[in-house]
C-alpha positions, -999 to +999 in steps of 0.1 A: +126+518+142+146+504+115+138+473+102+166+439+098+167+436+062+159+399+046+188+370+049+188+341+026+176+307+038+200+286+046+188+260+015+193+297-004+225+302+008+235+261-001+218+268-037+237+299-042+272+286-028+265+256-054+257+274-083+289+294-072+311+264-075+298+249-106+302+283-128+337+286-109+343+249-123+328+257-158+351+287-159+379+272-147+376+242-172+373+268-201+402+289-190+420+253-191+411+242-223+422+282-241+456+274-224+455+240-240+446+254-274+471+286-272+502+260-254+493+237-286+490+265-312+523+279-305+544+251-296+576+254-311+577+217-317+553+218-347+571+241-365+546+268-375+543+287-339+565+315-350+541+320-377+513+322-358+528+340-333+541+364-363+507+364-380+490+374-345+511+400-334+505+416-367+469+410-367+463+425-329+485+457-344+462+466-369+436+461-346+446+480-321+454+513-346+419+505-363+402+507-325+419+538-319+400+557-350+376+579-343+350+564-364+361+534-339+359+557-308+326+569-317+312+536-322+324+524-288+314+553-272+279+544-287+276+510-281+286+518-239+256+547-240+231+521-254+246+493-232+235+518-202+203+529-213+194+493-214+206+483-178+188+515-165+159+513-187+152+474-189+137+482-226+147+451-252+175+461-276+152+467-306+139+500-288+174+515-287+196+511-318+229+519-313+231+542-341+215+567-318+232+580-285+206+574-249+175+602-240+196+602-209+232+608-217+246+637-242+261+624-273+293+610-279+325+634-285 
Protein backbone atom coordinates (compact mmCIF):
# COMPACT_ATOMS: atom_id res chain seq x y z
CA UNK A 1 0.00 0.00 0.00
CA UNK A 2 1.27 3.27 -0.72
CA UNK A 3 2.03 5.54 1.82
CA UNK A 4 0.54 9.65 2.23
CA UNK A 5 3.67 11.46 1.94
CA UNK A 6 4.53 14.15 4.85
CA UNK A 7 2.46 17.68 4.98
CA UNK A 8 3.83 20.67 6.67
CA UNK A 9 2.51 21.74 10.05
CA UNK A 10 0.38 24.22 10.04
CA UNK A 11 3.00 26.52 12.30
CA UNK A 12 5.33 25.29 9.06
CA UNK A 13 3.06 26.32 6.66
CA UNK A 14 2.52 30.06 8.76
CA UNK A 15 6.55 30.15 8.93
CA UNK A 16 6.98 29.35 5.37
CA UNK A 17 4.08 31.77 4.00
CA UNK A 18 5.95 34.45 6.36
CA UNK A 19 9.26 34.10 5.22
CA UNK A 20 7.49 34.14 1.73
CA UNK A 21 6.15 37.60 2.25
CA UNK A 22 9.12 39.19 3.83
CA UNK A 23 11.68 38.12 0.86
CA UNK A 24 8.68 39.23 -1.61
CA UNK A 25 8.78 42.63 0.54
CA UNK A 26 12.75 42.75 0.48
CA UNK A 27 12.50 42.18 -3.24
CA UNK A 28 10.03 44.32 -4.03
CA UNK A 29 11.69 47.21 -1.99
CA UNK A 30 15.01 46.64 -3.97
CA UNK A 31 13.32 46.43 -7.33
CA UNK A 32 11.87 50.00 -6.06
CA UNK A 33 14.80 51.57 -5.02
CA UNK A 34 16.92 50.39 -8.93
CA UNK A 35 13.81 52.20 -10.50
CA UNK A 36 14.51 55.10 -8.26
CA UNK A 37 18.18 55.11 -9.07
CA UNK A 38 17.81 54.39 -12.97
CA UNK A 39 14.36 57.22 -13.12
CA UNK A 40 17.03 59.60 -11.22
CA UNK A 41 20.08 58.67 -13.42
CA UNK A 42 18.52 59.45 -16.50
CA UNK A 43 16.19 62.14 -15.91
CA UNK A 44 16.31 64.55 -18.54
CA UNK A 45 15.93 67.33 -16.06
CA UNK A 46 19.67 67.17 -14.91
CA UNK A 47 21.07 67.48 -18.01
CA UNK A 48 23.49 64.58 -18.32
CA UNK A 49 20.87 61.59 -18.94
CA UNK A 50 21.60 61.45 -22.61
CA UNK A 51 25.05 60.94 -21.68
CA UNK A 52 24.56 58.23 -19.64
CA UNK A 53 22.15 56.87 -21.52
CA UNK A 54 24.79 57.33 -24.63
CA UNK A 55 27.72 56.04 -22.49
CA UNK A 56 25.42 52.87 -21.51
CA UNK A 57 24.22 51.88 -24.71
CA UNK A 58 27.83 51.90 -25.78
CA UNK A 59 29.09 50.18 -22.88
CA UNK A 60 26.26 47.15 -23.04
CA UNK A 61 27.44 46.94 -27.07
CA UNK A 62 30.80 46.10 -26.40
CA UNK A 63 29.68 43.82 -23.91
CA UNK A 64 27.45 42.05 -25.63
CA UNK A 65 30.11 41.41 -28.92
CA UNK A 66 32.91 40.61 -26.05
CA UNK A 67 30.22 37.77 -24.58
CA UNK A 68 29.68 36.51 -27.87
CA UNK A 69 33.64 35.39 -28.33
CA UNK A 70 34.44 32.22 -28.08
CA UNK A 71 37.02 32.52 -25.47
CA UNK A 72 33.72 34.15 -23.82
CA UNK A 73 31.51 31.09 -24.86
CA UNK A 74 33.96 28.69 -23.55
CA UNK A 75 34.16 30.32 -20.30
CA UNK A 76 30.41 30.38 -19.83
CA UNK A 77 30.00 27.08 -21.04
CA UNK A 78 32.58 26.26 -18.08
CA UNK A 79 31.38 28.10 -15.49
CA UNK A 80 27.47 26.33 -16.12
CA UNK A 81 29.42 22.57 -16.13
CA UNK A 82 31.01 23.48 -12.76
CA UNK A 83 27.85 25.29 -11.53
CA UNK A 84 26.22 21.66 -12.11
CA UNK A 85 28.74 19.48 -10.80
CA UNK A 86 28.36 21.41 -7.64
CA UNK A 87 24.48 21.22 -7.25
CA UNK A 88 24.70 17.43 -8.14
CA UNK A 89 27.79 16.75 -6.27
CA UNK A 90 27.34 19.03 -3.04
CA UNK A 91 31.41 19.23 -3.13
CA UNK A 92 32.70 23.04 -1.90
CA UNK A 93 33.90 25.15 -4.93
CA UNK A 94 37.63 24.68 -4.18
CA UNK A 95 37.31 20.88 -5.29
CA UNK A 96 36.10 21.88 -8.83
CA UNK A 97 37.93 24.84 -10.47
CA UNK A 98 36.32 26.09 -13.24
CA UNK A 99 39.24 25.82 -15.37
CA UNK A 100 38.40 22.21 -15.76
CA UNK A 101 35.11 20.93 -17.39
CA UNK A 102 32.80 18.20 -14.64
CA UNK A 103 33.91 14.07 -14.39
CA UNK A 104 30.28 14.02 -15.45
CA UNK A 105 29.66 16.14 -18.47
CA UNK A 106 32.02 16.09 -21.90
CA UNK A 107 33.90 19.23 -22.38
CA UNK A 108 32.76 22.34 -23.68
CA UNK A 109 32.55 22.93 -27.65
Amino acid sequence: MATIPWLPRRDDMRRMARNTTDITGQLLDTVGEITRIALDTFDPRNGSGGEVLSALCETTAESAAASASPQAQEAFCRIVETLMWLGTSGAPPAVHPVSRPGPHRPPCG
